[in-house]
ZAMARKE-941226 format. One record per residue (C-alpha): x, z, y. Coordinates in steps of 0.1 Angstrom, whole numbers, plus 2048, in hexadecimal, padded with zeros to 3 digits. Last residue first. Layout:
# ZAMARKE-941226
    x    z    y
    X    Z    Y
...
# end
This chain:
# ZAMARKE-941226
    x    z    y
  81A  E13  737
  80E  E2D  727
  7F0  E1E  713
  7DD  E3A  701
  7DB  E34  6D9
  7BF  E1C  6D2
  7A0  E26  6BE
  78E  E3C  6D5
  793  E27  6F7
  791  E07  6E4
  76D  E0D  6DE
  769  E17  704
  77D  DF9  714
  770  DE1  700
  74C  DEC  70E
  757  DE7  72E
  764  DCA  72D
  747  DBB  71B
  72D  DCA  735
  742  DBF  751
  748  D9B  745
  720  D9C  73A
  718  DA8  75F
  730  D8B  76E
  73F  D91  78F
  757  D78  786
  781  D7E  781
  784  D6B  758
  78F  D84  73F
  7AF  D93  735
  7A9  DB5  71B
  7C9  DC6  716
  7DF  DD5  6FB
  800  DE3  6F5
  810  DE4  6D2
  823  DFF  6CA
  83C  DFD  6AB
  845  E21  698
  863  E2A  68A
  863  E53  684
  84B  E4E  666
  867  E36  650
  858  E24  630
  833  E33  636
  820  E31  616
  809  E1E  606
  7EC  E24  5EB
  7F0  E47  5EF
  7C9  E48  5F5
  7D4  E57  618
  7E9  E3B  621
  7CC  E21  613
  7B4  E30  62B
  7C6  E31  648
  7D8  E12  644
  7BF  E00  65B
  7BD  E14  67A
  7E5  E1D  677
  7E9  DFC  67A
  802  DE8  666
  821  DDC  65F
  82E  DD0  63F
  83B  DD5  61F
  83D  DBE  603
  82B  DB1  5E7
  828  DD3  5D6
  801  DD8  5CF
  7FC  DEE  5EA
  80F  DD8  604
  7F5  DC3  5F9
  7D6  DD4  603
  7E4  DDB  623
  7E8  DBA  62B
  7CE  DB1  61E
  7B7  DBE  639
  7C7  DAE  659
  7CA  D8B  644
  7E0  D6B  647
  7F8  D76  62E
  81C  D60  630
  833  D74  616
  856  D74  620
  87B  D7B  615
  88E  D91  62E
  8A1  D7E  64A
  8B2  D95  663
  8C8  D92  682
  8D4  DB4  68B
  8C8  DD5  6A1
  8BA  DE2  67E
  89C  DF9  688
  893  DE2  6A7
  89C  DC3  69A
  886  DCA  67B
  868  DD1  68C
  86B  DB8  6A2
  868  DA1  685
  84C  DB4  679
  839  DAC  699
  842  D89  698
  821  D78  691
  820  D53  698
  82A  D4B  675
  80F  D59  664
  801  D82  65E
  827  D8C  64D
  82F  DA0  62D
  852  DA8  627
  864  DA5  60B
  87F  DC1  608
  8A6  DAB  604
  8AD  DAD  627
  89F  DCB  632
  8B1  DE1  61A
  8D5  DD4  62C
  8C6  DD3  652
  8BE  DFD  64A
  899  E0B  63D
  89C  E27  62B
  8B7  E39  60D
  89D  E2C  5ED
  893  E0E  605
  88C  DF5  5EA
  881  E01  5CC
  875  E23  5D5
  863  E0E  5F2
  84F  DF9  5DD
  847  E11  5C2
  837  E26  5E1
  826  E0C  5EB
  82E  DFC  60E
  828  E04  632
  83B  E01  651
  827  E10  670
  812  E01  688
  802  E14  6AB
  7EB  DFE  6BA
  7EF  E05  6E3
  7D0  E07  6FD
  7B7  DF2  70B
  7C5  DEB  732
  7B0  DD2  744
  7BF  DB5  751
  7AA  D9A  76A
  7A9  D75  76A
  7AB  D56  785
  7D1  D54  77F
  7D8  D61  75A
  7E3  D88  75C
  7FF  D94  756
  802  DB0  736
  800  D98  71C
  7F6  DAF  6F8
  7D8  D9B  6F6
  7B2  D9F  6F4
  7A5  D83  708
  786  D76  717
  771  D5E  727
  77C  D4A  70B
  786  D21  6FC
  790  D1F  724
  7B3  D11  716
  7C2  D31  72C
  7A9  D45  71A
  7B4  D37  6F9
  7D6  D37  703
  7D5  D5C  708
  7CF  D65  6DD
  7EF  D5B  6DE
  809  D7A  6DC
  7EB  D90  6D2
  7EE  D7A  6AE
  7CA  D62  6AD
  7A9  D66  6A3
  78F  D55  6BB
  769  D64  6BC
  74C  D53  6C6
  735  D6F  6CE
  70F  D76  6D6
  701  D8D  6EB
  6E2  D9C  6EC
  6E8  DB9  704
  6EB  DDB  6F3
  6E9  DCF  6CD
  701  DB6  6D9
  715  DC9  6E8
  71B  DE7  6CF
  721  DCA  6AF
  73C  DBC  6C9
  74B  DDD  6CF
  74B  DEB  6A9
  75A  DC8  69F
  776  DCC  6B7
  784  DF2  6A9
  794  DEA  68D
  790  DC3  678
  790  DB0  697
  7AC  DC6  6AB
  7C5  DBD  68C
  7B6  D97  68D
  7BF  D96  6B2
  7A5  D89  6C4
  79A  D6E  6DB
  773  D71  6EC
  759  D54  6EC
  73A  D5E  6F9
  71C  D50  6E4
  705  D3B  6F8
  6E4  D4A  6F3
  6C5  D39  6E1
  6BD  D51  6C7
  6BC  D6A  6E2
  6A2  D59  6F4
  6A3  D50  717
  687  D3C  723
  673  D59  72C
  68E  D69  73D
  68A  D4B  75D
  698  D5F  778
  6AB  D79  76E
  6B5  D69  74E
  6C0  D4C  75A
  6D4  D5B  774
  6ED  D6B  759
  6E8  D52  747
  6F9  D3B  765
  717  D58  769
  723  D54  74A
  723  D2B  74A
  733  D2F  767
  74E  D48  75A
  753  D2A  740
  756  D11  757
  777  D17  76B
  790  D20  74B
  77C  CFF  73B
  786  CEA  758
  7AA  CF3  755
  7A3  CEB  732
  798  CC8  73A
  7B3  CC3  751
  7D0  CCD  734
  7B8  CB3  71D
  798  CC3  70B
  78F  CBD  6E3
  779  CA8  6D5
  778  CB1  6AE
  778  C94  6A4
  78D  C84  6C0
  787  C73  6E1
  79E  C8C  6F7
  787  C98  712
  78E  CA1  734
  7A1  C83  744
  7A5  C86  769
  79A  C7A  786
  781  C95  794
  761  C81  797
  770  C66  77D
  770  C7F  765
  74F  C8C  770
  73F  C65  76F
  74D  C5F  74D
  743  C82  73B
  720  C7C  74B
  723  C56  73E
  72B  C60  71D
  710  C7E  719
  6F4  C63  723
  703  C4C  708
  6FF  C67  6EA
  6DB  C6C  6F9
  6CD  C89  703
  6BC  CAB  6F7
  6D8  CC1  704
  6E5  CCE  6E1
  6E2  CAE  6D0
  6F6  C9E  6EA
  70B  CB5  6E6
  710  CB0  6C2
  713  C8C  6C7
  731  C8A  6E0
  742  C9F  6CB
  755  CC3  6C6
  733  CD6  6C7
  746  CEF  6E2
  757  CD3  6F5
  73F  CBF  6F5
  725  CD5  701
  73C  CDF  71D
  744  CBD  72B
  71B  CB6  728
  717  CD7  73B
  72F  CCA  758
  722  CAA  75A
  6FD  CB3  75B
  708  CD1  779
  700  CF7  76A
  6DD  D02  770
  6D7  CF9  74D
  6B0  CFA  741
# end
């Protein structure tokens, strides 16, 4: 049973099943029934708000939509099941999509997640992207939340502090007898590999315009993985930056080392989530909050 409007659950099941098919699959219709729901709601509001595509995928209206109908899909479990809980099974619960940071994934986010839905139920749908963009998936209305190091808040959506992820420049120690025997300085930089997440990820680019106050371009390696990362700054591919959360370990097997301990990068970050008096939005926030508490450094800003 959907309290949510026909149209406006069939826009969503299309979304989330990417097809016209899959949600009518989920809602236990027809393929044509879905069309003309779609149909009459764009018509409704007079705007497009589904590319035709495999996967379907929203237009800009459609995701201003989307930034509207997720809190209400929120908020309509939330009254399913305190008045009908016998037709609420876990198995059968919407998961709640939430963007992450892969860094904040593979520390502290898992231990948050695993805590809420043993508490609660909850399932997740969880985004990866760099803190610099994990935003456009709540301002696509892909989530109801967002970890992200964006300080101002969307319209329609609240900011909660987290705390700051210390990194530090790591390498092996081979590694950096090799290549920064007197330190890091723009002339060592340029010629160490360096070891970077993907090419949205400019946190070791900062880096390096903050210790060298020039224009630098060190050779590359593109490693789309939190966890290798460490593990191959350890075998000598390059050095990089990393948490203090996930280097641990490896730093005090003397499988890396810090290049430079006085240079440290902070990175600030918040939780953003849609502004509802949802139970499950203050359940989630506040369980963030307290995970992050004791694995973040304290935010002083």
């Amino acid at each position: 049973m959907d309290l949510l409007h026909p149209q406006l659950a069939a826009f969503a099941a299309i979304i989330e099943e990417g097809s016209f098919e899959g949600a009518a699959r989920r809602l236990a219709v027809t393929p044509s029934a879905i069309s003309q729901r779609i149909k009459a709601l764009e018509d409704r509001l007079g705007q497009v708000l589904v590319v035709r595509q495999v996967p379907c995928k929203p237009t800009s209206a459609g995701e201003r939509l989307l930034l509207r109908l997720r809190p209400m899909q929120a908020l309509e479990a939330e009254a399913m099941a305190d008045f009908l809980p016998e037709e609420v099974r876990p198995s059968q619960s919407r998961p709640i999509g939430i963007a992450v940071n892969d860094d904040s994934l593979h520390t502290w986010v898992v231990t948050a997640l695993a805590a809420l839905h043993e508490q609660h139920g909850y399932f997740f749908d969880v985004r990866v992207d760099d803190q610099d963009h994990t935003l456009d998936h709540l301002r696509e209305g892909a989530v109801l939340g967002a970890i992200t190091s964006e300080r101002k808040p969307l319209q329609g959506c609240n900011v909660f502090p987290l705390g700051r992820m210390r990194y530090h420049a790591i390498a092996s120690p081979g590694f950096v007898r090799r290549h920064f025997p007197h330190g890091m300085d723009a002339s060592s930089l340029a010629g160490a590999p360096m070891i970077v997440f993907n090419r949205k990820d400019e946190l070791q680019a900062r880096y390096v315009r903050r210790v060298t106050r020039a224009k630098v371009t060190p050779p590359i390696h593109y490693l789309p993985t939190s966890t290798g990362f460490v593990e191959a700054a350890g075998k000598g591919l390059g050095w990089c930056l990393a948490p203090d959360l996930l280097a641990r370990p490896a730093l005090d097997a003397g499988e890396v080392e810090i290049i430079d301990a006085g240079r440290m990068l902070y990175v600030p970050l918040y939780w953003q989530c849609a502004s509802v008096r949802s139970s499950t939005l203050r359940q989630i926030t506040q369980t963030l909050r307290h995970v992050a508490e004791s694995a973040l450094s304290p935010d002083v800003g």
